[in-house]
C-alpha positions as CSV (number, residue, x, y, z in Angstrom):
1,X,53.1,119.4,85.6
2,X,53.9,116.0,86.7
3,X,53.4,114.4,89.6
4,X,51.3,115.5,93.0
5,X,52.0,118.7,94.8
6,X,54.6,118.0,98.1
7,X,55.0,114.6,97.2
8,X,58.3,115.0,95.2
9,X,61.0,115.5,97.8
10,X,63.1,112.6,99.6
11,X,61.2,110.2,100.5
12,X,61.8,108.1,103.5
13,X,64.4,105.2,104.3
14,X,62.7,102.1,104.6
15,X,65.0,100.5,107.4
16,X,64.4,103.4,109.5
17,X,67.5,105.6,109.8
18,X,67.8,109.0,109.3
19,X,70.0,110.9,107.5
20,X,71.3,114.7,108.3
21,X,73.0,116.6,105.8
22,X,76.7,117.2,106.4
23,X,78.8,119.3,104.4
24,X,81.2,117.7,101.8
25,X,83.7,120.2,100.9
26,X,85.1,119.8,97.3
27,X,87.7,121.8,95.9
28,X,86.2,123.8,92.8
29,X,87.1,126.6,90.2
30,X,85.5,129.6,89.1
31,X,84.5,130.1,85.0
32,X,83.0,133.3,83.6
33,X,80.9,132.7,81.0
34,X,81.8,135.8,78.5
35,X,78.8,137.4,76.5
36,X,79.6,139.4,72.8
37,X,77.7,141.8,72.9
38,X,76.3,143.1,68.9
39,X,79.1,145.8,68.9
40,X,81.7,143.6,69.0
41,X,82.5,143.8,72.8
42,X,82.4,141.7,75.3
43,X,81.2,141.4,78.8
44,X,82.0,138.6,81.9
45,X,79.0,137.0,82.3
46,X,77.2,134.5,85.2
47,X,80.4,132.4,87.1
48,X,79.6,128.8,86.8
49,X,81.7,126.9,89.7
50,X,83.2,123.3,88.1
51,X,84.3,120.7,91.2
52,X,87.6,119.3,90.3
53,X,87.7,116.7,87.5
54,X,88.2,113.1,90.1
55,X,84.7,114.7,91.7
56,X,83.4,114.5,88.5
57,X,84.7,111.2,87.4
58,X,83.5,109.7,90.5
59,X,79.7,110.9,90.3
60,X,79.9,109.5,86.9
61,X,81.6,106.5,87.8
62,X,78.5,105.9,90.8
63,X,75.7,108.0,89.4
64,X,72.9,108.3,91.9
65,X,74.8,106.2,94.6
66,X,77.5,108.1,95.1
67,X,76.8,109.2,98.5
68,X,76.1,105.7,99.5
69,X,79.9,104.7,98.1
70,X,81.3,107.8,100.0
71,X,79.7,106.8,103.3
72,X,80.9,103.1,103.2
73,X,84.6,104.9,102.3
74,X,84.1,106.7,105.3
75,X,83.2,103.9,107.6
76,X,86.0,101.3,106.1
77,X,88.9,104.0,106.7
78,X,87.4,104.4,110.0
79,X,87.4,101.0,111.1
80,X,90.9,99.8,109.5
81,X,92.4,102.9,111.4
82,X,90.9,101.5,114.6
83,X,92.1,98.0,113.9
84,X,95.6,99.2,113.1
85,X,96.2,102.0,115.2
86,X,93.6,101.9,118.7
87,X,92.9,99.2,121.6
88,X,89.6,98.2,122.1
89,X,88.1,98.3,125.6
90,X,85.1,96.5,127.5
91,X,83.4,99.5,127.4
92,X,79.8,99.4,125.6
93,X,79.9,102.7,123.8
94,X,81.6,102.4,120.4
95,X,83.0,105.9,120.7
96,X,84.3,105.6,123.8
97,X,86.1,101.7,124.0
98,X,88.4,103.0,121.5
99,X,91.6,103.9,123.2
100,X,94.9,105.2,121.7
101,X,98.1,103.6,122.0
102,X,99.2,106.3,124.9
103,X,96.4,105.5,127.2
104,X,97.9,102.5,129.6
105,X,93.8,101.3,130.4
106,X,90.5,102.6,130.2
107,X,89.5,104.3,133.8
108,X,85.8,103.6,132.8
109,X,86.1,100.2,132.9
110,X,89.8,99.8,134.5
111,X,90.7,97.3,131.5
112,X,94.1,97.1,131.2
113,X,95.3,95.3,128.0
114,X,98.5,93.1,127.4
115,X,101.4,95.2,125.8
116,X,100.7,93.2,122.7
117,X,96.7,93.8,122.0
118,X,97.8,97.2,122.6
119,X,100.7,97.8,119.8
120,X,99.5,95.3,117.9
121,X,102.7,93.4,117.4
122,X,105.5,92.2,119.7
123,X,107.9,94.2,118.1
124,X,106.0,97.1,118.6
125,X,105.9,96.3,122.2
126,X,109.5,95.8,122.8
127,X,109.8,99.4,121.3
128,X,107.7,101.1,123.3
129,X,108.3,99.4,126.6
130,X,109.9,101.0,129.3
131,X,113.3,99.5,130.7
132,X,113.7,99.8,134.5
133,X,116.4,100.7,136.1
134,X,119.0,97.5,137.6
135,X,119.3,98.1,140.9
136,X,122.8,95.9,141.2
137,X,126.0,97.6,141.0
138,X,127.6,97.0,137.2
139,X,130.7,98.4,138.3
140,X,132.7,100.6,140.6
141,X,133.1,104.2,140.7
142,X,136.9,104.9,140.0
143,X,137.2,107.8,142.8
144,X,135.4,106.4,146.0
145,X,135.2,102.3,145.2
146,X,131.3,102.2,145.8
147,X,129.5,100.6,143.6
148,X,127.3,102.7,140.3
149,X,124.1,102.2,140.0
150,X,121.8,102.6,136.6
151,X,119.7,105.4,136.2
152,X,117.6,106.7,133.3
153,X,117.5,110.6,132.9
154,X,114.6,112.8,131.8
155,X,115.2,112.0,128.5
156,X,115.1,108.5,128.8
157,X,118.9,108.1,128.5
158,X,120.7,105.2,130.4
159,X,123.6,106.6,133.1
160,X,125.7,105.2,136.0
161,X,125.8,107.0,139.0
162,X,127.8,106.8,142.4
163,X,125.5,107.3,144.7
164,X,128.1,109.1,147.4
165,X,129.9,110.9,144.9
């Protein structure tokens, strides 16, 4: 035998992380391995599990690094879906400054940012802003002469209202 007793596990990381095992759930299929027996007949044997083939293809494609490629994948997803779709508070904690589009400031740190750092684009601010109601008379309502105002309904729907009628 080769090599000295308890030293041929995983060895350490150098700069000092650790690493946990987390479960990677790949999609597989189930082979029987059939056995002919000397008389002709035939038996289902052990069931070998094969992961899908682009599994495959990628441990093949990566070798021994392939959970090093998956973890950068994971973290370059993760940040391009903060960049394009959360805020970024003042807040030290890197789970916690990231705010979603829905949140108007953080109440940590009570930043508030401009409509634009928080959709991303002007025109995505334009969309989402709210309009308020104008609180001069457009017109006149047609049974009691007094002025209608502009209101917005539940549903965000614009109306004119007589205020008396």
């Amino acid at each position: 035998m080769a090599g000295v007793k308890g030293k041929s596990g995983r060895k350490p990381r150098s700069d000092g992380k650790k690493l946990r095992a987390v479960n990677l759930y790949i999609p597989m299929t189930e082979t029987y391995q059939t056995v002919i027996q000397d008389d002709g007949t035939w038996q289902k044997g052990k069931a070998d599990w094969i992961p899908e083939t682009w599994f495959l293809q990628f441990k093949k494609i990566f070798g021994s690094r392939w959970q090093e490629q998956v973890r950068k994948l994971i973290a370059k997803r993760t940040e391009e879906y903060e960049r394009v779709h959360l805020w970024e508070c003042n807040c030290e904690n890197r789970l916690l400054k990231w705010h979603r589009h829905q949140e108007a400031k953080c109440h940590r740190c009570d930043y508030e940012p401009y409509d634009k750092d928080r959709y991303r684009s002007q025109a995505q601010a334009r969309i989402h802003a709210k309009d308020e109601p104008q609180q001069s008379a457009l017109s006149v309502c047609p049974v009691c002469k007094n002025p209608l105002t502009l209101e917005i309904d539940l549903h965000g729907r614009k109306m004119m209202r007589c205020m008396k009628c």
